[in-house]
C-alpha positions as CSV (number, residue, x, y, z in Angstrom):
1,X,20.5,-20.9,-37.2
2,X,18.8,-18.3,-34.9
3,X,19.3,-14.9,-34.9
4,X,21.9,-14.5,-31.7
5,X,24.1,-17.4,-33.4
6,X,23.9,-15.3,-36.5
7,X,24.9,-11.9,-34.6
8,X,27.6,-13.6,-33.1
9,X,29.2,-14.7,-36.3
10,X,28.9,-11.4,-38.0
11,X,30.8,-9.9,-35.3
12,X,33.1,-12.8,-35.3
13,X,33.8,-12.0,-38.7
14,X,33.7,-8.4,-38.6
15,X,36.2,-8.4,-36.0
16,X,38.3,-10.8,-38.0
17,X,38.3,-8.4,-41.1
18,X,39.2,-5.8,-39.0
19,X,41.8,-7.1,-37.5
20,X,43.3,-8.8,-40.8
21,X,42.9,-4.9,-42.5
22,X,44.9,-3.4,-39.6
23,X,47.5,-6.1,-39.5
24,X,48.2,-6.0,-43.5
25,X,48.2,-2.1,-43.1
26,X,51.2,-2.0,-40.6
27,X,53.0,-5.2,-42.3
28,X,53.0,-2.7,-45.9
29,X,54.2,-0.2,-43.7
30,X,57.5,-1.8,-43.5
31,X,58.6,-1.3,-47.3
32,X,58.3,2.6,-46.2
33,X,61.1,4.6,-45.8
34,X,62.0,4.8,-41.8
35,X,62.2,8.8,-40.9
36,X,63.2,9.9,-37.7
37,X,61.2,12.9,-37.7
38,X,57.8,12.5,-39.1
39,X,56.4,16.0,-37.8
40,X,54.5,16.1,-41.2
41,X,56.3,19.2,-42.0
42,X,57.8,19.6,-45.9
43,X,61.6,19.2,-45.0
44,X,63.8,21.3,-47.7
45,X,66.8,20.1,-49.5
46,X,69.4,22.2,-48.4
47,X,71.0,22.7,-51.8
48,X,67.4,23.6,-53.4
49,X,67.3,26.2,-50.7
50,X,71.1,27.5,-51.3
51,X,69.8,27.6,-55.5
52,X,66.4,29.7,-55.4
53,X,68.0,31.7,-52.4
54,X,64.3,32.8,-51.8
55,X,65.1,35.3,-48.6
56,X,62.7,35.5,-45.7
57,X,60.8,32.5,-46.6
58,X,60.2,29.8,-43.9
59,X,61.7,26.4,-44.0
60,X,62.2,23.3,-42.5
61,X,65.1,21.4,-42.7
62,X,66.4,18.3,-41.2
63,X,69.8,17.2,-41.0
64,X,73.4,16.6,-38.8
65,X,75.3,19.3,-37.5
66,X,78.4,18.9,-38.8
67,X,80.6,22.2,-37.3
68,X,80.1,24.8,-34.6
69,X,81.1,28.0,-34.2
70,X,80.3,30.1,-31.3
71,X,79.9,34.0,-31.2
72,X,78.9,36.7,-28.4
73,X,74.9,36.8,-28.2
74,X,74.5,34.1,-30.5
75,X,76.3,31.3,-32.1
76,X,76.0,29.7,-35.3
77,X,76.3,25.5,-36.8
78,X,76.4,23.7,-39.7
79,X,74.0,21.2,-41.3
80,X,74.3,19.0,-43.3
81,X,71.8,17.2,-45.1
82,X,72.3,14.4,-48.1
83,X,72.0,17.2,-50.6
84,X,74.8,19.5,-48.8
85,X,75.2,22.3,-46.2
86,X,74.3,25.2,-44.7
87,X,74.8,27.8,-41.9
88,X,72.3,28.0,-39.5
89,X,72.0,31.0,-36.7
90,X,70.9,30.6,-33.4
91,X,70.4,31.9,-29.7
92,X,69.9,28.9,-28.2
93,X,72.8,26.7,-26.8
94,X,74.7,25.6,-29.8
95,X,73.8,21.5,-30.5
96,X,77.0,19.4,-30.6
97,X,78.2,17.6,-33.3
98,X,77.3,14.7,-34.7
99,X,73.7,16.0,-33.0
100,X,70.5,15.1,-35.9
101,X,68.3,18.3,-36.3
102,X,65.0,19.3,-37.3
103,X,64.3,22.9,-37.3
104,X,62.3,25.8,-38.6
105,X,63.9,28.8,-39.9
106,X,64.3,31.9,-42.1
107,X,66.1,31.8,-45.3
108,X,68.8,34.6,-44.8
109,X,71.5,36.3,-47.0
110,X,74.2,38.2,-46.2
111,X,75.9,40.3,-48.9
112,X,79.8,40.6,-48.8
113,X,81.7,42.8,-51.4
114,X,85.2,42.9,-51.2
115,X,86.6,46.1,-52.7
116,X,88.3,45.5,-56.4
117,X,85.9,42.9,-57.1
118,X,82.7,42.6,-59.1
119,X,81.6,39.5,-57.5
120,X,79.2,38.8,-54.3
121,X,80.7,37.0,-52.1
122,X,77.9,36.4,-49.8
123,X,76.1,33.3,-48.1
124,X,73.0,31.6,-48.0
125,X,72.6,31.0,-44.1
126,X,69.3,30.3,-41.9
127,X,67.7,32.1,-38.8
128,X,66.8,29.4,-36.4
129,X,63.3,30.1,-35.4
130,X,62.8,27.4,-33.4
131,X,64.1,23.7,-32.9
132,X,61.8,21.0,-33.1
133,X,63.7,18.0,-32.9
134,X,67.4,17.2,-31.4
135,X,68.7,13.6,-31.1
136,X,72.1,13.7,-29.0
137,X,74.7,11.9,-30.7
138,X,75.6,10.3,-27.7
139,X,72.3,8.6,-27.7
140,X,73.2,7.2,-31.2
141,X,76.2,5.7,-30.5
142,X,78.3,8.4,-32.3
């Protein structure tokens, strides 16, 4: 064989290995769970952030909006997530529901004391700090 028949096999083959590499890649990519989002961001549970209630720290969360409630100046919605839910404050126009949300925010908590009793009655809620991801539920045929 000469040396350009040789070049043009190793190519050949090169190119074949790379494609075959590529194509098994993607084809194992299948098995993978499908996420919606994949900003690369570490999504919170929202029950794990209603437990540690860890206040001003910044989170991500993902989830459906499952209740709305409007206010002067601001508004406030819920969402829910496989683990549970949460209330999430925000400035923006208020998503509708059945919406799918990713967001960053502020873990928040607001005390509430009622007079007579011992107990805190307050909330875990979160400070919208900015929306990242909104799919309409409209668009999913909800």
């Amino acid at each position: 064989m000469t040396n350009a028949i040789k070049e043009v096999c190793l190519q050949k083959l090169s190119m074949g290995c790379l494609f075959l590499a590529l194509t098994s890649g993607l084809l194992s990519c299948a098995n993978l769970p499908v996420s919606k989002f994949n900003f690369g961001f570490n999504v919170s549970k929202i029950s794990a952030i209603q437990e540690k209630r860890q206040v001003d720290t910044e989170v991500y969360l993902q989830g459906k909006v499952e209740n709305r409630a409007p206010f002067v100046g601001n508004a406030a919605y819920q969402l829910q997530d496989a683990s549970g839910s949460i209330w999430v404050l925000t400035k923006q126009a208020l998503p509708q529901l059945g919406d799918e949300i990713m967001l960053k925010g502020q873990v928040r908590y607001k005390s509430i004391k009622l007079k007579g009793l011992a107990e805190d009655l307050g909330e875990v809620y979160i400070e919208e700090v900015e929306l990242l991801e909104r799919t309409p539920a409209a668009v999913k045929g909800r």
